[in-house]
C-alpha positions in Angstrom: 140.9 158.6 73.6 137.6 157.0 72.2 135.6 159.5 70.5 132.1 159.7 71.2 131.2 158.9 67.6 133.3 155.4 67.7 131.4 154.9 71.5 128.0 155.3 70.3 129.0 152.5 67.4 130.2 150.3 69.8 127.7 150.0 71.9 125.1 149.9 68.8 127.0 146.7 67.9 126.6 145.5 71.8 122.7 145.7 71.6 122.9 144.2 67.9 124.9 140.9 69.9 121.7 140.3 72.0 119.8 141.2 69.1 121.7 138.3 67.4 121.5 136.3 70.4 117.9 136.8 70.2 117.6 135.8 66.9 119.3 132.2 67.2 117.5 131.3 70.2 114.1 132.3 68.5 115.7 129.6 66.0 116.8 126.9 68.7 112.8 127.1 69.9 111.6 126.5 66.0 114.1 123.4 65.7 113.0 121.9 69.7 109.5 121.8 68.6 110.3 120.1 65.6 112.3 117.6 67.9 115.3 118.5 66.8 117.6 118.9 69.6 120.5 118.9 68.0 119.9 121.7 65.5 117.8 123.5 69.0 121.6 122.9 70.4 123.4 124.5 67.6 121.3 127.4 67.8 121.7 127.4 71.8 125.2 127.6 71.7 124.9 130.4 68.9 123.1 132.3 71.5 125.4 131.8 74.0 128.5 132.9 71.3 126.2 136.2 70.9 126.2 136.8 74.5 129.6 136.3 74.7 130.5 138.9 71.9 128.5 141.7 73.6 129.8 140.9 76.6 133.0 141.8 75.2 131.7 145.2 73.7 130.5 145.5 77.3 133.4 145.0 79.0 135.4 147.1 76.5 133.4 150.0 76.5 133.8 150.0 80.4 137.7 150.0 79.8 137.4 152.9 77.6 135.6 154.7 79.7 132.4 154.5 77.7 129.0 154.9 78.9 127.1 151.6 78.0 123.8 151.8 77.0 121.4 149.1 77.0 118.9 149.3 74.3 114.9 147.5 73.6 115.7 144.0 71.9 113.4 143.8 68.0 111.1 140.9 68.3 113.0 138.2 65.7 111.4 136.2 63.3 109.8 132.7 64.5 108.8 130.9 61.8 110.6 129.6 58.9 109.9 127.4 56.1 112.2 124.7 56.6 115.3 123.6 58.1 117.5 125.2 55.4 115.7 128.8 55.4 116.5 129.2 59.0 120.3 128.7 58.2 119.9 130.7 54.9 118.2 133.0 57.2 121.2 132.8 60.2 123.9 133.5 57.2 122.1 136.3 55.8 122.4 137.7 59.5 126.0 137.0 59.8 126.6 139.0 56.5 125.0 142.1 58.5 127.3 141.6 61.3 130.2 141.2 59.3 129.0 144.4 57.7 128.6 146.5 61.2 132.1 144.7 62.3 134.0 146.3 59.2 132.4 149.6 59.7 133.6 149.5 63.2 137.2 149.3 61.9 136.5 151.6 59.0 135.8 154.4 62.1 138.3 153.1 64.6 140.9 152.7 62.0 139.5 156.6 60.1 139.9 157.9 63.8 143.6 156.4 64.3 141.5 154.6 67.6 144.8 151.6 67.8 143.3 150.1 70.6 140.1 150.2 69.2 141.1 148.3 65.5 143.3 145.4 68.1 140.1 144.8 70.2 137.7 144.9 66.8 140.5 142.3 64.7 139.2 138.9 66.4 135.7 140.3 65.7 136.9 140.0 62.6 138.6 136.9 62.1 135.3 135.3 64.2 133.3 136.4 61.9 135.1 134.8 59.0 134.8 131.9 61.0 130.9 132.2 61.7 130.5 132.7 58.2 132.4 129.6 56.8 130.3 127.7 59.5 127.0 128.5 58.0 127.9 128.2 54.6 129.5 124.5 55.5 126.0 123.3 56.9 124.1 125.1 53.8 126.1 122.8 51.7 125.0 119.7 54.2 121.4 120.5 54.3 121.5 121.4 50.2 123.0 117.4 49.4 120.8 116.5 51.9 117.4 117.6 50.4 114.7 116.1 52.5 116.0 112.6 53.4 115.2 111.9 56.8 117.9 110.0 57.3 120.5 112.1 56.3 118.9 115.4 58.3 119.1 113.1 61.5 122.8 112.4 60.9 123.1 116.0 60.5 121.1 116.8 64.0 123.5 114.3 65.6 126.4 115.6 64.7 125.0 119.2 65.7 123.9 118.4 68.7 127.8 117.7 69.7 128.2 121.3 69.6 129.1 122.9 73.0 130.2 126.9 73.6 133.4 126.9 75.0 134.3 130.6 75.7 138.1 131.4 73.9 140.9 131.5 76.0 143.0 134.8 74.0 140.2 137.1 73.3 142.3 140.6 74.3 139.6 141.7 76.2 
């Protein structure tokens, strides 16, 4: 049984996902008034990823017979310096969620909560994922500098992205 405790956690980290979600579409709107689609699409299909993740927690909660409880979303950030602070900026938020994903396990794995530390283990490994994702285009944008040319190669390949929901998710 899912103590109350780990419950409460859980669905703190559901509102944090549409926080999160929040947060990268705030950054999609920065990059399609700039007319850069393909960095607004990256950021798009963040958003959707985010969604996707709480809807998890959702769905999980529900199976544990957890009350879910829907919280007010913070207003994000909306302007940024430049293309490299918003994905410094993204990173930095993907450290916190890595952060709130391993207390999760710290608790559910504390509690002996088994089901709990399976459901929480591709949170996990996706975050390890999210993370190396950042950091890769940090170390784009950082070569890059300001040459047009080069950001536009980047916003092309970006804008290939698509969200493609995972097949084996246990949940």
């Amino acid at each position: 049984m899912v103590s109350e405790r780990l419950i409460n956690a859980l669905n703190d980290q559901y509102n944090f996902e549409l926080y999160s979600a929040h947060i990268y579409i705030a950054m999609a709107a920065y990059f399609e008034e700039q007319d850069l689609e393909g960095f607004a699409n990256f950021f798009k299909v963040q958003e959707q990823e985010e969604r996707f993740h709480a809807s998890k927690f959702y769905t999980y909660i529900a199976e544990k017979n957890g009350r879910i409880k829907v919280e007010g979303i913070p207003t994000p950030e909306n302007e940024y310096d430049s293309i490299l602070d918003v994905f410094k900026k993204a990173l930095e938020h993907e450290h916190k969620v890595t952060a709130r994903i391993y207390n999760l396990m710290n608790i559910a794995m504390e509690e002996k909560e088994h089901a709990t530390v399976s459901f929480l283990k591709w949170f996990v490994d996706e975050q390890t994922e999210e993370e190396a994702t950042f950091n890769k285009i940090i170390k784009k944008l950082e070569r890059i500098k300001d040459d047009p040319n080069g950001i536009y190669m980047l916003d092309a390949e970006l804008a290939q992205r698509v969200f493609t929901p995972p097949v084996n998710t246990n949940a």
